[in-house]
N, C-alpha and C positions, 0 to 999 in steps of 0.2 A: 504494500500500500504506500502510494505516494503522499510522505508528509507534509501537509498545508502550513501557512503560515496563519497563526492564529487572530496576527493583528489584520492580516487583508480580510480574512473570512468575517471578521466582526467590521472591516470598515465600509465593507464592498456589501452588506444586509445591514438595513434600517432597519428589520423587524424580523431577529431572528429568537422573540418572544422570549423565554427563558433556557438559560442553560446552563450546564454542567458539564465541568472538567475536571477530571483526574489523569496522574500522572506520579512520577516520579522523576527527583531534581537531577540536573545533568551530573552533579558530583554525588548521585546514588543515596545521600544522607536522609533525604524526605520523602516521605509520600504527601502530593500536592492536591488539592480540590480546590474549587471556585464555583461559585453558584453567582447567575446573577438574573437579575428580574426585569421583564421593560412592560411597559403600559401603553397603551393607546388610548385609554376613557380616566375618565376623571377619577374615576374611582379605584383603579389597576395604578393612578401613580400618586394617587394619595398614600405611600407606604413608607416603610422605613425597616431598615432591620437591627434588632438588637439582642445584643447574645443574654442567652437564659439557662443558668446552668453549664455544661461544655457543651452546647449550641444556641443557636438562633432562632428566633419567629420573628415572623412579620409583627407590624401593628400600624394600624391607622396614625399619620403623620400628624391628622388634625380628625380626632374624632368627628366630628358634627358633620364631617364632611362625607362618613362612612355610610354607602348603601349598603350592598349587598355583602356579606363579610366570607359569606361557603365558600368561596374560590379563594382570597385571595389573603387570609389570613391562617397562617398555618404557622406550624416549625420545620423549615427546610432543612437542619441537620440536628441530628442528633446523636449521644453517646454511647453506646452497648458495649462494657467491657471493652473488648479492646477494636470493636466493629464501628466506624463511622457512616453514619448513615446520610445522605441527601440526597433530598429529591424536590421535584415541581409542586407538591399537595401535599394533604394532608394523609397520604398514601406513607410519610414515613414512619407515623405511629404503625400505620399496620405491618411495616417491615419491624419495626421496632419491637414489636408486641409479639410476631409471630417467630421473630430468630431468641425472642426470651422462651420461647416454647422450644425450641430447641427443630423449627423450621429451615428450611431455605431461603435466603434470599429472594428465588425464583417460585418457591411453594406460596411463600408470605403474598406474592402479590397478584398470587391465583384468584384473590376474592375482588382484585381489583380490576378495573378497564378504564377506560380513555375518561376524560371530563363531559360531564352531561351538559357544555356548551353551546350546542347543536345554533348555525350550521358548519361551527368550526371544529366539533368536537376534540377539545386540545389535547395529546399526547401526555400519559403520564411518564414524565422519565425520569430515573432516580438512580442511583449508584451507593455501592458500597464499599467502604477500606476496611481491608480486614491485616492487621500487624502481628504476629506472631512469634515470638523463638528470633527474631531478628530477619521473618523472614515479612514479606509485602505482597500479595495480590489485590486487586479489587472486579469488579463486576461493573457492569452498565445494563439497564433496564429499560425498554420501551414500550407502552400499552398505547398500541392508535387504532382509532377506524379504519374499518375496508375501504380505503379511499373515499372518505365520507359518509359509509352505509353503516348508520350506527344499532343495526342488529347482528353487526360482525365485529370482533374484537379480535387484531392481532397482535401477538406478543413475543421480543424477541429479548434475547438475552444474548451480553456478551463479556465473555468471563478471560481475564488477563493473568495470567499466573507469570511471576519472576519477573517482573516489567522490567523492560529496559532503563537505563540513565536518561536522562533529558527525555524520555515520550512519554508522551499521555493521549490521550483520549478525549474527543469534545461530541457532546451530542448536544443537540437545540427541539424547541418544540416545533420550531416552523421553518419551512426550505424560506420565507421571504413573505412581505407585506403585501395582501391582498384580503377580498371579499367573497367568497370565505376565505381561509387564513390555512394555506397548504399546508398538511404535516411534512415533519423531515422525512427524510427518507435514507435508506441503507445504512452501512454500519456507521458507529460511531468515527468522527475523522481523526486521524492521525498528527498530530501537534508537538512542537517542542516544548520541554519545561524546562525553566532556570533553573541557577541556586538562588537569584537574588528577588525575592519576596518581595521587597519592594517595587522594584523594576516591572519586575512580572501585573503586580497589581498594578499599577500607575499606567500599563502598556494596555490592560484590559478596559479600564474605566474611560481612558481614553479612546479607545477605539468604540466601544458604542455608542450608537447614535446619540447624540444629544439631547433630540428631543422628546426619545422613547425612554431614555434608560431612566432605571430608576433605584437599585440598590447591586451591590456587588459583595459579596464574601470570601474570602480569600484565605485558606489555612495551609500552614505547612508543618506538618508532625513527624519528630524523626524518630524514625525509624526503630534507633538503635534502645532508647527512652520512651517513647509514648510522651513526653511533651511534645505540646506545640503553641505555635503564635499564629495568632488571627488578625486580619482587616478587615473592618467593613467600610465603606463607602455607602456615602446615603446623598441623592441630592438634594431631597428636602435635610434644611438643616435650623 
């Protein structure tokens, strides 16, 4: 697979709705994720994210502002021993809940399917870090409609073992802005990751649209320890 450059793929789509990246740093030390959010309605960029615990949820930037909260309030990552979990919804409780049962990943999100947004019905994508013995895998998750026919649910799974230095993995809810609003499509894209955290974030926030984007997440956890250091980025401030 030929690896993209992450800052054209986020500069060259105005609306590539939310997404998630995992990886690991080019000097091996980290396993890396990023999640980030963009809006199109008043209500999808009235948000902010702020960490709870060792993750984050959403929450409305300016309450009174807040319609409809089912979509677009949730906790996009959360912590399971030593499983990091994030995703698009509120889909990461049910990974969260069903790998405490001593689930799969992939089993966990058997109960799940796309967003009842109809006629976009948005992809639920979500990923998991799993750290071990010093050793790094994670997974990537996608639930979307049969090409909009939302009496069909497809689900694809894809699982990274020993990850390479400097790759990672980027998946999005949307190929690009439109009415209805395309899901992605095929695997996850192939991406370089830094060591520098900062750089990395400052290269992400910067490349999404300006007008859509609307919070960004950024952790890097080593490896060798299970610490790690987060960024978020919020526009509303």
């Amino acid at each position: 697979m030929k690896q993209l450059s992450l800052k054209e793929e986020l500069q060259n789509n105005a609306y590539p709705g939310r997404g998630i990246v995992i990886g690991k740093s080019a000097n091996g030390r980290y396993a890396v994720t990023a999640y980030f959010i963009m809006g199109r309605s008043t209500n999808s960029r009235n948000r902010v994210f702020v960490e709870d615990g060792e993750g984050i949820r959403t929450q409305a930037f300016d309450p009174s502002k807040l319609e409809d909260p089912s979509l677009i309030i949730y906790a996009p990552v959360r912590v399971l021993g030593n499983k990091t979990i994030v995703t698009n919804g509120d889909q990461t409780d049910t990974i969260y809940e069903g790998m405490d049962k001593q689930l799969t990943f992939e089993q966990s999100l058997r109960s799940r399917e796309f967003e009842p947004d109809g006629p976009n019905y948005t992809p639920r994508i979500s990923g998991i870090i799993h750290i071990e013995n010093g050793g790094y895998n994670y997974a990537m998750s996608i639930l979307k409609s049969n090409n909009g026919n939302p009496d069909s649910c497809n689900r694809y799974t894809f699982a990274y073992e020993n990850p390479a230095a400097g790759e990672g993995h980027f998946i999005h809810t949307y190929m690009h802005d439109g009415n209805p609003l395309p899901s992605f499509e095929g695997e996850p894209k192939l991406v370089a990751i830094p060591d520098d955290m900062d750089a990395f974030t400052d290269m992400l926030w910067e490349s999404l649209n300006e007008d859509n984007k609307v919070s960004l997440f950024v952790r890097y956890i080593e490896i060798e320890t299970g610490r790690y250091t987060t960024r978020i980025m919020n526009k509303n401030k």
